[in-house]
PAVO-110917 format. One record per residue (C-alpha): x negated, y negated, z; residue number from 1; residue in three letters. Coordinates in nm, 3 decimals. Each point is the difference from the previous one (the first is absolute). Layout:
BEGIN
      xx      yy      zz  nr rest
       X       Y       Z NUM  ALA
...
This chain:
BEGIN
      xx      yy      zz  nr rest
  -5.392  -8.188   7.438   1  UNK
  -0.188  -0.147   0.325   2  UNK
   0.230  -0.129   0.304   3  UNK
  -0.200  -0.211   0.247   4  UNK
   0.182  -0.046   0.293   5  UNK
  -0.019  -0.302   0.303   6  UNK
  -0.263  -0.184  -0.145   7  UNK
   0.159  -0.353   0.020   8  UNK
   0.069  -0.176   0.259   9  UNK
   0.380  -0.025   0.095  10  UNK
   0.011  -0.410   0.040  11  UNK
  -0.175  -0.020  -0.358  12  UNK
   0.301   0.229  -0.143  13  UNK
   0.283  -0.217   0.164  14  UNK
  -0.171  -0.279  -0.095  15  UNK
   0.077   0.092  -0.420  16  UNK
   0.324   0.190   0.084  17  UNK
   0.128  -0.366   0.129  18  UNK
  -0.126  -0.125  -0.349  19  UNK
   0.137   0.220  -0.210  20  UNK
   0.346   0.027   0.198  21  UNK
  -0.025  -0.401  -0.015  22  UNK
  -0.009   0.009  -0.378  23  UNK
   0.242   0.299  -0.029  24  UNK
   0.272  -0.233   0.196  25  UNK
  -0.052  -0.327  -0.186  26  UNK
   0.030   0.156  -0.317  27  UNK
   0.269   0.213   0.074  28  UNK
   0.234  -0.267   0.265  29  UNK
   0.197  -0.064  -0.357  30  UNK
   0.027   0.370  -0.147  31  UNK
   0.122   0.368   0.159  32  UNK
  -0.251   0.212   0.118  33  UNK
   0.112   0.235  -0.334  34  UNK
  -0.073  -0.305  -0.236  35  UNK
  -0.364  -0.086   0.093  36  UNK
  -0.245   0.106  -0.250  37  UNK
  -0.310   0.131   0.019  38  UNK
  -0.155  -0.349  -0.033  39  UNK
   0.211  -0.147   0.268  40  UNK
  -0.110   0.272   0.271  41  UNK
  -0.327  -0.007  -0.050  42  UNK
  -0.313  -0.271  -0.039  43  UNK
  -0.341  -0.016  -0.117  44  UNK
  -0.303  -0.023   0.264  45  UNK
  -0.371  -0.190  -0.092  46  UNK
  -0.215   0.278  -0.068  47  UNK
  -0.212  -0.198   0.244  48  UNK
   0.231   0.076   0.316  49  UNK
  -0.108   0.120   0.304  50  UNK
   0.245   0.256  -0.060  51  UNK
  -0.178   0.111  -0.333  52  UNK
  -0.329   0.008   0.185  53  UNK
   0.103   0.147   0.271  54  UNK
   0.108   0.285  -0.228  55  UNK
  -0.240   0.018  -0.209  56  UNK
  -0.271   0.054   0.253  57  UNK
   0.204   0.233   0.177  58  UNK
   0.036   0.220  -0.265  59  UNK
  -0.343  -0.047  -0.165  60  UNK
  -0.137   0.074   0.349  61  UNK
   0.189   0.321   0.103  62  UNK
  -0.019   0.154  -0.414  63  UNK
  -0.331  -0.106  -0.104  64  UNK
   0.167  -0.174  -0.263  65  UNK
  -0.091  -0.343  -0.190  66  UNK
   0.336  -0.190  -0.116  67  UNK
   0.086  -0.314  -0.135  68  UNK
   0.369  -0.132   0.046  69  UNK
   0.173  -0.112  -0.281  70  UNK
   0.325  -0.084   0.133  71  UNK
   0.201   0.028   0.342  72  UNK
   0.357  -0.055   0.044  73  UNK
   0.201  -0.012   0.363  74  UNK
   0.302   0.188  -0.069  75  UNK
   0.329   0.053   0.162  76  UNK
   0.280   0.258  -0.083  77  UNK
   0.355  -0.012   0.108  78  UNK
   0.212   0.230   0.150  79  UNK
   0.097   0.193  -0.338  80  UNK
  -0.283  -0.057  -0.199  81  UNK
  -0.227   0.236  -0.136  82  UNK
  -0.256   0.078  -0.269  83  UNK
  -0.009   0.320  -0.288  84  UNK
  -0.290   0.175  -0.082  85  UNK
  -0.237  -0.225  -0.171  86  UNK
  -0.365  -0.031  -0.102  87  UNK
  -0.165  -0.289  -0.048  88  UNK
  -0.080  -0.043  -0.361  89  UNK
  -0.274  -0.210  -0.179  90  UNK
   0.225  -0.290  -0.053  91  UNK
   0.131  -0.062   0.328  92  UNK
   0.187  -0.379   0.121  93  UNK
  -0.020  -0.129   0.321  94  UNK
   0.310  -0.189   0.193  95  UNK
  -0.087  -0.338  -0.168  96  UNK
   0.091   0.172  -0.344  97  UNK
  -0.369  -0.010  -0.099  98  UNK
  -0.200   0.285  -0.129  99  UNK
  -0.199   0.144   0.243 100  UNK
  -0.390   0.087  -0.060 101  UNK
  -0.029   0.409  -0.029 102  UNK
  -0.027   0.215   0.315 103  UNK
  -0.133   0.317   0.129 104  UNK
   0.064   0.035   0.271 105  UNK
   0.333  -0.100   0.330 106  UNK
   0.028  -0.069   0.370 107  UNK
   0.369  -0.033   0.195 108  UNK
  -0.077  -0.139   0.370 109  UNK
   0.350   0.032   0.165 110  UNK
   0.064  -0.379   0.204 111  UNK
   0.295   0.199   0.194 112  UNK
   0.158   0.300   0.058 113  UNK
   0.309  -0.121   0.221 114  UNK
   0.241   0.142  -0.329 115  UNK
   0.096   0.339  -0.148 116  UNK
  -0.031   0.213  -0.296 117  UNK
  -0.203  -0.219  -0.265 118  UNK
  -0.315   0.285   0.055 119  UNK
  -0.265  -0.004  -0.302 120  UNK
  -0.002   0.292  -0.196 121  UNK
  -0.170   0.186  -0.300 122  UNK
   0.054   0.235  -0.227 123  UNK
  -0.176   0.241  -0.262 124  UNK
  -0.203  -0.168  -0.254 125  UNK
   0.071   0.136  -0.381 126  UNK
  -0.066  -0.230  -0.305 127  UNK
   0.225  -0.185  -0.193 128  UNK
  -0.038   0.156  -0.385 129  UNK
   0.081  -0.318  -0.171 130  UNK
  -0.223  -0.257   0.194 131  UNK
  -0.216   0.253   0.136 132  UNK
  -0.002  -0.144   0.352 133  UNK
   0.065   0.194   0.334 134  UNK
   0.404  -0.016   0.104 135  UNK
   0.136   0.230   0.189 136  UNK
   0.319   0.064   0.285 137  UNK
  -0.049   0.336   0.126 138  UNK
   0.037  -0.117   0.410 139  UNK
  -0.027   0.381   0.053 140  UNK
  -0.381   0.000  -0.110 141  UNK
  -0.077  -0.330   0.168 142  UNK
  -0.030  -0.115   0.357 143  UNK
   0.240  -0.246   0.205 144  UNK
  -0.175  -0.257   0.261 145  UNK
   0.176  -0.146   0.293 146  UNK
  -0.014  -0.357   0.027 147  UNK
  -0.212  -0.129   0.318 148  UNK
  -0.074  -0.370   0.101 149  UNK
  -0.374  -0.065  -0.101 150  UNK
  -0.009   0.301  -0.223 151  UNK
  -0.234   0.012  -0.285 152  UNK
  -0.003   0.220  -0.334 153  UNK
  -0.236  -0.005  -0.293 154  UNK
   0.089   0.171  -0.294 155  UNK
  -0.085   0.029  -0.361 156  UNK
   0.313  -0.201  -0.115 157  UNK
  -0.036   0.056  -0.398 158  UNK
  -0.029   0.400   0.077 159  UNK
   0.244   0.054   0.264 160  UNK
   0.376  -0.027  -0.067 161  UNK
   0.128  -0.177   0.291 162  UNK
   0.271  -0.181   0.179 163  UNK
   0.238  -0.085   0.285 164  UNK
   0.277   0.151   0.172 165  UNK
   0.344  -0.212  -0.002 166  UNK
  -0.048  -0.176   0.384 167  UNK
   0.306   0.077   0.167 168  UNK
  -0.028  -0.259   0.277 169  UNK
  -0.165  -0.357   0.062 170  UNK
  -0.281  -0.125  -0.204 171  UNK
  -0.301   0.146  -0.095 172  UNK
  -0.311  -0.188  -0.046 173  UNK
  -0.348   0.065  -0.163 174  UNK
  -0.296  -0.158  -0.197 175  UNK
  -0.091   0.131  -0.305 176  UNK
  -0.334   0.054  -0.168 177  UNK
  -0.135   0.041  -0.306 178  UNK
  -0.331   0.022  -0.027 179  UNK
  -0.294   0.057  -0.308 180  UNK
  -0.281   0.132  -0.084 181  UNK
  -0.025   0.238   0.254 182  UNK
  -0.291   0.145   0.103 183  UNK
  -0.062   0.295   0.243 184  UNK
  -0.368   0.069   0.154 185  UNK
């Protein structure tokens, strides 16, 4: 797990917390907060953003790393809302409902923290014995990381169980990454 902290510039992370709040609010102005699915709170970006490359280099830069992104979605999670232990597994879909292409390897870059609770946590990794994948949900083995605005983690997704606190207050908002074919120098 890397954390890379203050490396993006504050206008460029209000500027894609206004889009994804934008798209939150049109797709949820007919439905309760409680009723919005994942699909309606979150979007896909172009690979091609400025926000992808902006990443991207960051990370490549500060990890001697060499990524390719395969997929980045703005995301935004209601007061209440909050995600299990998961990995991701081989077969992974996206928003849109479409498969997306295998991945190594995860960023989070938090767009705001002006909201409680809704911190990202981990937990032990074990193996599933009937798919033979990692799962896992022991939070007492893992570590628990305190959303920031312009924070940004890099983790080994299909390894490391993972997931999000219930947010207890306002709207928290992130881009997600997935990235492939990861290669460290």
């Amino acid at each position: 797990m890397f954390i890379i902290d203050g490396s993006i510039n504050s206008t460029v992370l209000d500027e894609y917390c206004s889009i994804v709040r934008q798209h939150f609010h049109e797709k949820g102005k007919w439905k309760t907060l409680e009723s919005l699915e994942w699909c309606d709170r979150n979007m896909t970006l172009d690979v091609n953003d400025k926000l992808v490359g902006l990443v991207k280099d960051i990370i490549e830069s500060k990890l001697r790393v060499e990524l390719t992104c395969t997929e980045c979605e703005l995301c935004s999670w209601p007061k209440g809302t909050e995600s299990g232990f998961h990995v991701h597994d081989y077969k992974p879909y996206n928003v849109d409902g479409n498969l997306r292409e295998p991945t190594d390897y995860n960023s989070i870059l938090y767009l705001n923290d002006n909201f409680s609770g809704g911190e990202f946590i981990t937990g032990k990794s074990t193996v599933d014995p009937t798919y033979g994948i990692p799962c896992g949900n022991n939070r007492e083995e893992g570590i628990t990381i305190k959303p920031k605005k312009g924070r940004l983690t890099f983790f080994d997704g299909m390894a490391v169980p993972h997931g999000l606190n219930k947010v207890i207050g306002n709207t928290r908002h992130t881009a997600l990454f997935w990235w492939s074919n990861t290669k460290f120098y």
